[in-house]
C-alpha positions as CSV (number, residue, x, y, z in Angstrom):
1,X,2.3,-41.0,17.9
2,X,-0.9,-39.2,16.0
3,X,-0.6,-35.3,16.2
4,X,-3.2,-34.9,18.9
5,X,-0.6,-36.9,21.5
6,X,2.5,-34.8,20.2
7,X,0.4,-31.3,20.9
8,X,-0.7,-32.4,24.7
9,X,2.7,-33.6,24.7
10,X,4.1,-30.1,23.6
11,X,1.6,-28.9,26.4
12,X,2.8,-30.3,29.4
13,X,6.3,-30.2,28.6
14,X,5.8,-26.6,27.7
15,X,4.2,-26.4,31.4
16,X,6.8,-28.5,33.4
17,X,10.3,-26.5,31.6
18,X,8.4,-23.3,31.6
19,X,8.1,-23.1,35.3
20,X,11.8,-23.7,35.9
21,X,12.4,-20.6,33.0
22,X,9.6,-18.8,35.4
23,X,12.4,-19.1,38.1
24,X,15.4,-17.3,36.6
25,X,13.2,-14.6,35.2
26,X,12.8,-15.9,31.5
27,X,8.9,-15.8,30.4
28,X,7.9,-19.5,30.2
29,X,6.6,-19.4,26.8
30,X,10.4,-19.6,25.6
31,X,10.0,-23.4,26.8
32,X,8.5,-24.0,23.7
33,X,11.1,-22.2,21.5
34,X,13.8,-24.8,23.4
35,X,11.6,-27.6,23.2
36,X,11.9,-26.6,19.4
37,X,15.4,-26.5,19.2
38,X,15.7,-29.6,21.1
39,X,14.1,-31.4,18.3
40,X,16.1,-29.6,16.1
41,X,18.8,-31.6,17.0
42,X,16.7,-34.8,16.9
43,X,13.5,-35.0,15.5
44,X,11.7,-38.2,15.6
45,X,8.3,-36.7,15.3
46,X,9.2,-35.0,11.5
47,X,6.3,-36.1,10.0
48,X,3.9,-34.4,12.4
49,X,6.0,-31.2,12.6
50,X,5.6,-30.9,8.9
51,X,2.8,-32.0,8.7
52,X,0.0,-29.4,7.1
53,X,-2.2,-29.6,9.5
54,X,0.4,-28.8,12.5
55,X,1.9,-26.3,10.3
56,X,-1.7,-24.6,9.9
57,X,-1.9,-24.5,13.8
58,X,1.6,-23.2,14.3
59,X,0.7,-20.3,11.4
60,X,-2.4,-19.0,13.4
61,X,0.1,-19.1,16.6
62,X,2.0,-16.2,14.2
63,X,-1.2,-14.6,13.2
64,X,-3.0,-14.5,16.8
65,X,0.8,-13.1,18.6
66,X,0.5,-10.4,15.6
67,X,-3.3,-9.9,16.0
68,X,-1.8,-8.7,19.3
69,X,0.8,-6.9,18.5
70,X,-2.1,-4.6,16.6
71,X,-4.7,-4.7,19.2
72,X,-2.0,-3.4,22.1
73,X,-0.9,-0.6,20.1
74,X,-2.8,2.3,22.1
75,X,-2.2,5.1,20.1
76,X,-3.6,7.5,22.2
77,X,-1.0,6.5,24.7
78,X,1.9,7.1,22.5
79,X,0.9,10.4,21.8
80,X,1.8,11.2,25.7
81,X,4.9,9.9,25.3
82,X,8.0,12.7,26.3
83,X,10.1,13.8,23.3
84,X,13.1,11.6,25.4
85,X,11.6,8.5,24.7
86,X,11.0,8.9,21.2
87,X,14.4,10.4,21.1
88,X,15.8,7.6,22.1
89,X,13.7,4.6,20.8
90,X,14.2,5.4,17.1
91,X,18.0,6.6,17.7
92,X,19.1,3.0,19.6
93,X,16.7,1.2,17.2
94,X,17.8,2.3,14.8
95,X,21.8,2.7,15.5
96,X,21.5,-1.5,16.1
97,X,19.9,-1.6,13.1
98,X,22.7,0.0,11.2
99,X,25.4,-1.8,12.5
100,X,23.9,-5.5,12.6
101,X,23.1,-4.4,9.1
102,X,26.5,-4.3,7.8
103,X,26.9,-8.0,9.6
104,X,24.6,-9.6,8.1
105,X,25.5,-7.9,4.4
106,X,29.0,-8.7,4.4
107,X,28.7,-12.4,6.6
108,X,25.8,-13.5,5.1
109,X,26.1,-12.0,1.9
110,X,22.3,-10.7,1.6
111,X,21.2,-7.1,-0.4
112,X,21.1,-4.0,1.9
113,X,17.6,-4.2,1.3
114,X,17.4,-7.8,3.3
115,X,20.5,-6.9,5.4
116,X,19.0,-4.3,6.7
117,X,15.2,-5.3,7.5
118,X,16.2,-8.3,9.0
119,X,18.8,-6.3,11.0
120,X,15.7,-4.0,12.3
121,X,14.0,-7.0,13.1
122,X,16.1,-8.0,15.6
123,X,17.0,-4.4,17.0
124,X,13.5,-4.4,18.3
125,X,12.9,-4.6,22.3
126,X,10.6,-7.4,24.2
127,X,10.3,-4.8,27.3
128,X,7.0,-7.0,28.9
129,X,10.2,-9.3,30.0
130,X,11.1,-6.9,32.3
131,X,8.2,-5.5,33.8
132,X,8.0,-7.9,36.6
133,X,11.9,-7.6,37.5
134,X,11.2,-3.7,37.0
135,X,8.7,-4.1,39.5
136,X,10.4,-6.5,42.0
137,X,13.0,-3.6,42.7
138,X,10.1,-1.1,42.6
139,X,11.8,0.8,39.4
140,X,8.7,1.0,37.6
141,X,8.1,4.8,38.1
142,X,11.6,5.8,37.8
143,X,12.9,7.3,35.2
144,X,15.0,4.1,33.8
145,X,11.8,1.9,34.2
146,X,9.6,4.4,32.4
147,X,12.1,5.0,29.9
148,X,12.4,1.2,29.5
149,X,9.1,1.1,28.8
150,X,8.4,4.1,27.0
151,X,10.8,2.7,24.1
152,X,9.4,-0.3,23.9
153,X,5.7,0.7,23.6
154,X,7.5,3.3,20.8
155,X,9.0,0.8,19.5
156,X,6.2,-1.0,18.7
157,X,5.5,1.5,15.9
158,X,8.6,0.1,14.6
159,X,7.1,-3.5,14.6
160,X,4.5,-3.0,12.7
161,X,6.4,-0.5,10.0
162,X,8.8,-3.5,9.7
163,X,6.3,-6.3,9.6
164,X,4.4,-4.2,6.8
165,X,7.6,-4.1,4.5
166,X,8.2,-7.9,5.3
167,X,4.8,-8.5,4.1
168,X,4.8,-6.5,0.8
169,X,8.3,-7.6,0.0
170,X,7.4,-11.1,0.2
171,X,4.2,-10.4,-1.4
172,X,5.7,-8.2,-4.6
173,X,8.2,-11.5,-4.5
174,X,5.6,-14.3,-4.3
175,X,3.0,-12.5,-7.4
176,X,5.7,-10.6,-9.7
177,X,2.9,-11.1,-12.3
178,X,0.4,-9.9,-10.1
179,X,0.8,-6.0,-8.6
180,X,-2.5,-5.4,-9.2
181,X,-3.5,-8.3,-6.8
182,X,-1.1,-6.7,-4.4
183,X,-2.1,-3.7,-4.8
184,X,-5.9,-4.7,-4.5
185,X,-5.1,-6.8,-1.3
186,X,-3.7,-3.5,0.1
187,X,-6.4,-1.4,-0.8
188,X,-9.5,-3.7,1.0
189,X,-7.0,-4.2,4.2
190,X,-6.5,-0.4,4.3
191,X,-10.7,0.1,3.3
192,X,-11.6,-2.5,6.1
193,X,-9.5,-0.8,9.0
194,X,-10.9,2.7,7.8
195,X,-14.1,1.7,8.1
196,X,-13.5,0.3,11.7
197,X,-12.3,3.8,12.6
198,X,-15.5,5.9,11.3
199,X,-17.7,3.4,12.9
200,X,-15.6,4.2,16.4
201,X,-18.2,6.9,17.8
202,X,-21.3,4.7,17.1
203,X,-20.1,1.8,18.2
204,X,-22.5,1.8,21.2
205,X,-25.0,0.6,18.5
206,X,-22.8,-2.2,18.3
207,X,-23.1,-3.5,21.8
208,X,-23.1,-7.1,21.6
209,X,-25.5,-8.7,24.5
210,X,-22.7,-11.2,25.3
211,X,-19.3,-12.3,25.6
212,X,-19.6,-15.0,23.3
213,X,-21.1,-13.4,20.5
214,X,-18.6,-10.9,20.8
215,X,-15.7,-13.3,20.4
216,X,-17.8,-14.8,17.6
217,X,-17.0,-11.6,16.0
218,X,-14.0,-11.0,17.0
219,X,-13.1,-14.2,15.3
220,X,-15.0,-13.0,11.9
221,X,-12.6,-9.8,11.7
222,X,-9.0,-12.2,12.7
223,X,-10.2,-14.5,9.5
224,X,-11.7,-12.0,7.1
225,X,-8.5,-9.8,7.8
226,X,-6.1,-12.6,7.3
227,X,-8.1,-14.1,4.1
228,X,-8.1,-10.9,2.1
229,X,-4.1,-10.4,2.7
230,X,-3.6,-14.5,1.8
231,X,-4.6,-13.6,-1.7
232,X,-1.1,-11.7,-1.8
233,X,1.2,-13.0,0.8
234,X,-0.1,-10.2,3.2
235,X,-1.5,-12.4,5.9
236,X,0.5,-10.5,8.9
237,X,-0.1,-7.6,7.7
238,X,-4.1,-8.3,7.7
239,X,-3.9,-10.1,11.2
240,X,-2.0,-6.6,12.5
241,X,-4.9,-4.2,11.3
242,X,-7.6,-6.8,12.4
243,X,-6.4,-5.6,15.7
244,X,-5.9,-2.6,15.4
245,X,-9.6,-2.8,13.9
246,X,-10.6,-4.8,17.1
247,X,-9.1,-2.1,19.2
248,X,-11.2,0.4,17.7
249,X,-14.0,-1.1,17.5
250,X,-14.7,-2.7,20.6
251,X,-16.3,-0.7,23.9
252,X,-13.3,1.0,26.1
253,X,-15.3,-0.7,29.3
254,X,-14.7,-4.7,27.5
255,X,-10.8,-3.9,26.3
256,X,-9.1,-4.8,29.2
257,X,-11.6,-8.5,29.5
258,X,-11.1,-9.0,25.5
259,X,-7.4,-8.7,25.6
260,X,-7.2,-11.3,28.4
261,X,-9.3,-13.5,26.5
262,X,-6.8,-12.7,23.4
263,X,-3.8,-13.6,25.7
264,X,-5.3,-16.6,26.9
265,X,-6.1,-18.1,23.3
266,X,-2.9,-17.0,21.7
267,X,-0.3,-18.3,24.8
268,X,-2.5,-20.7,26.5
269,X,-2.7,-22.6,23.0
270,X,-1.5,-21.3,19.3
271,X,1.9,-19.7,20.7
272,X,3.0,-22.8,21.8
273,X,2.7,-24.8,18.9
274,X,4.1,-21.9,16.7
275,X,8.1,-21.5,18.9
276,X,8.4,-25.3,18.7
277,X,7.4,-24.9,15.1
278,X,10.2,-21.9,15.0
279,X,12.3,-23.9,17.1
280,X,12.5,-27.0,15.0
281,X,13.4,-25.4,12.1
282,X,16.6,-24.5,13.2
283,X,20.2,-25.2,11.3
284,X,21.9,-26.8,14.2
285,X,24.5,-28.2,12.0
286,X,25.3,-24.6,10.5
287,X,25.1,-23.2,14.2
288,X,27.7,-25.8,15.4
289,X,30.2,-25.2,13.1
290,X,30.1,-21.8,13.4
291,X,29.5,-20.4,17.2
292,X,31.3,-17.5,17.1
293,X,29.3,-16.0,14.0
294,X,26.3,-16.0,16.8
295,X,28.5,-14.2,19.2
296,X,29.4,-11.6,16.8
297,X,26.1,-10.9,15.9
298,X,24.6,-10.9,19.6
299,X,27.7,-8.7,20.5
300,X,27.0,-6.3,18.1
301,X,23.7,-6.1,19.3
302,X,24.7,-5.6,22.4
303,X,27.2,-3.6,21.9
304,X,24.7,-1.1,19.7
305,X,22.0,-1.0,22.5
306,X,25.3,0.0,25.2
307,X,26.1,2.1,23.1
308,X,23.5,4.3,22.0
309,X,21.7,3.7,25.9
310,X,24.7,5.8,26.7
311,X,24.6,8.6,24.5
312,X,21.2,9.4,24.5
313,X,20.9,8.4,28.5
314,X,23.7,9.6,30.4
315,X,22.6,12.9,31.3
316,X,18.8,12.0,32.2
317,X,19.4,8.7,34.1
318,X,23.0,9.2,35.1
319,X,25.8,6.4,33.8
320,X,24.9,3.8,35.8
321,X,21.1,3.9,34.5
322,X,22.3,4.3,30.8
323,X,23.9,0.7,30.8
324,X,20.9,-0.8,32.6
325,X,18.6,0.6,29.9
326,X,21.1,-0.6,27.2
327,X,21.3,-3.7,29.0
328,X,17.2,-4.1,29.4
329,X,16.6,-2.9,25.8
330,X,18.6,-5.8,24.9
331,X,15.9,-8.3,25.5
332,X,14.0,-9.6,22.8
333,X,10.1,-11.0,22.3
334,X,8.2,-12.9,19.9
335,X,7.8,-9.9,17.4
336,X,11.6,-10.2,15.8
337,X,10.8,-14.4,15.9
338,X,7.7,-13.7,14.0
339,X,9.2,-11.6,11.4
340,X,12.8,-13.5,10.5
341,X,10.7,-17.3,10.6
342,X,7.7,-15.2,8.4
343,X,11.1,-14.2,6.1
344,X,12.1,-17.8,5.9
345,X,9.3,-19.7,5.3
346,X,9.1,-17.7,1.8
347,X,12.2,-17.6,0.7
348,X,13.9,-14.3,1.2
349,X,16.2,-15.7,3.4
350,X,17.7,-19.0,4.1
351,X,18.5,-21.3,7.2
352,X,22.1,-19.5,8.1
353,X,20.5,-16.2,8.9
354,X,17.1,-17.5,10.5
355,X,19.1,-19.5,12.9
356,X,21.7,-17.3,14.1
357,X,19.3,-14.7,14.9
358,X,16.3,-16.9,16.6
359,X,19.9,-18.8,18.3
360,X,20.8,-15.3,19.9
361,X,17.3,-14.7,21.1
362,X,17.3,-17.5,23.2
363,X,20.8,-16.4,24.0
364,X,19.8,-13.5,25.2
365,X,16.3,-14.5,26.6
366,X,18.6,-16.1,29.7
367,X,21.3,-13.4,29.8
368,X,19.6,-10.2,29.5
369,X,17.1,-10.7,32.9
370,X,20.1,-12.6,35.0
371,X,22.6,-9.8,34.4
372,X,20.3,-6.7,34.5
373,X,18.9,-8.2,38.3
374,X,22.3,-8.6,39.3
375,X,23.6,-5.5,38.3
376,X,20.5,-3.6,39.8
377,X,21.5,-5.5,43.4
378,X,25.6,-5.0,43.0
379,X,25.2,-1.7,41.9
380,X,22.3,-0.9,44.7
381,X,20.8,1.0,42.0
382,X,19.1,4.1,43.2
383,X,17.5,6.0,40.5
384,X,18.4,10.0,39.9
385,X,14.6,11.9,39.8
């Protein structure tokens, strides 16, 4: 089979498992990370998976989901958020953080340093997952969905802090011999999204006089971002500010159009091809012989997000409300995917840690929206104002 085969194949067997996901509440994109895993297990289609070119494709699946990441960050927004949510975003965040930490320094072995930015990585929140369950039981304007929310559009701040420190670790890693490379990298990145930001109140002389133009330039910023932080191992990094760049650039009155268009080019093709990428690069072998290492990990997670939920939550959302928001902050999203596969493909960690954590998102990709809908209907949920 020639690569262009194994992609439609990818495609509609993507399309075909991800509506049956659809059906018990688990996005449909995740078809692709289990598709991955499935071949994993048995790969007859090696070659193509390693291949450069698919592995070129897969890469701008990473740099397109984190072009996103950067473009949805509405800053304005998060300045509106209530001193609760912050509160409680950085304080369960980080708590997880802590813990998983001192799991993955004393199981795995890894320097706090590692242990504890890959621990943050997966501490992070995939709240979109929820939205439509959120909405189904019409919680959306209550104070556990907007809290829900809230900490996840927080955390997103997070995100982006942690995905900068990935970057410049591997990059300081990658060119020892080469700060001032680094260093130079940085500087343009940093120059580039400035500039975006002063040009922000005359960017009506920027009006493009249609939408394919725009997206031509659109494009321009994704690759120029990317290629300047290639030169030092920054390529997230750059795809992050090219859109947050984007964002700032672009007329209020075409955001909402451009960021469908986004989504449509990053799920509708790169994404795919970038979870089976992630998914077939699993240790299956290590993950076999050791199954309750994933459980301890995913319970301490767990247990974290319970945990802190209830502290910070009890008294504005009531008991009941604190475990579903410790429950819904539970589910992860491609963000924590991004960073632990961007960790291993350079080195700074190995296939024992990158599998157990991508192994427990998918664990808790089907656990987290099954339990949280059933608990909202045995529990007849009814929100305190």
């Amino acid at each position: 089979m020639n690569i262009f085969l194994f992609i439609g194949a990818i495609f509609i067997a993507t399309l075909f498992l991800g509506r049956y996901l659809e059906k018990i509440r688990v996005p449909w994109i995740f078809a692709a990370l289990i598709i991955g895993a499935g071949l994993a297990t048995y790969n007859p289609f090696g070659n193509i998976i390693e291949s450069e070119t698919f592995e070129t494709f897969a890469k701008l699946g990473m740099y397109f989901l984190l072009f996103l990441v950067g473009f949805e960050l509405n800053i304005e927004k998060l300045k509106k958020k209530s001193g609760f949510i912050f509160r409680s975003a950085f304080f369960i965040i980080f708590l997880e953080g802590l813990l998983a930490s001192l799991v993955v320094h004393f199981a795995f072995g890894y320097d706090w340093i590692v242990s504890l930015l890959v621990a943050m990585s997966f501490a992070t929140v995939g709240e979109a997952i929820l939205v439509p369950i959120l909405q189904e039981f019409k919680l959306i304007n209550t104070p556990l969905g907007q809290s829900i929310i809230g900490i996840g559009t927080a955390d997103d701040i997070i995100e982006i802090l942690l995905l900068i420190f990935a970057s410049i670790l591997v990059g300081t890693q990658a060119a020892q011999d080469s700060i001032f490379l680094i260093l130079g990298s940085l500087a343009i990145l940093i120059l580039l999204t400035a500039s975006f930001s002063l040009f922000k109140k005359k960017r009506e002389k920027f009006k493009f006089a249609n939408i394919e133009t725009l997206f031509l330039f659109i494009l321009f910023v994704f690759f120029v971002f990317i290629g300047v932080g290639e030169y030092a191992e920054l390529a997230p990094l750059g795809a992050i500010l090219a859109g947050i760049s984007i964002r700032l650039f672009i007329h209020n009155e075409r955001l909402e159009f451009v960021e469908n268009e986004l989504k449509s080019w990053s799920y509708g093709f790169f994404a795919p091809l970038f979870f089976v990428w992630a998914g077939a690069t699993l240790n299956i072998k290590y993950l076999s012989s050791l199954p309750l290492l994933i459980l301890l990990v995913a319970g301490v997670s767990i247990g974290a997000k319970l945990f802190g939920s209830y502290i910070v939550g009890r008294k504005e959302i009531g008991t009941k409300g604190s475990i579903l928001l410790g429950i819904g902050l539970s589910v992860r999203f491609s963000t924590s995917i991004i960073i632990i596969k961007f960790l291993f493909d350079n080195g700074i960690v190995n296939s024992d840690i990158y599998s157990v954590v991508v192994a427990s998102s998918i664990i808790f990709m089907f656990i987290v929206p099954v339990l949280f809908s059933n608990l909202v209907t045995r529990w007849k949920f009814v929100p305190t104002s």
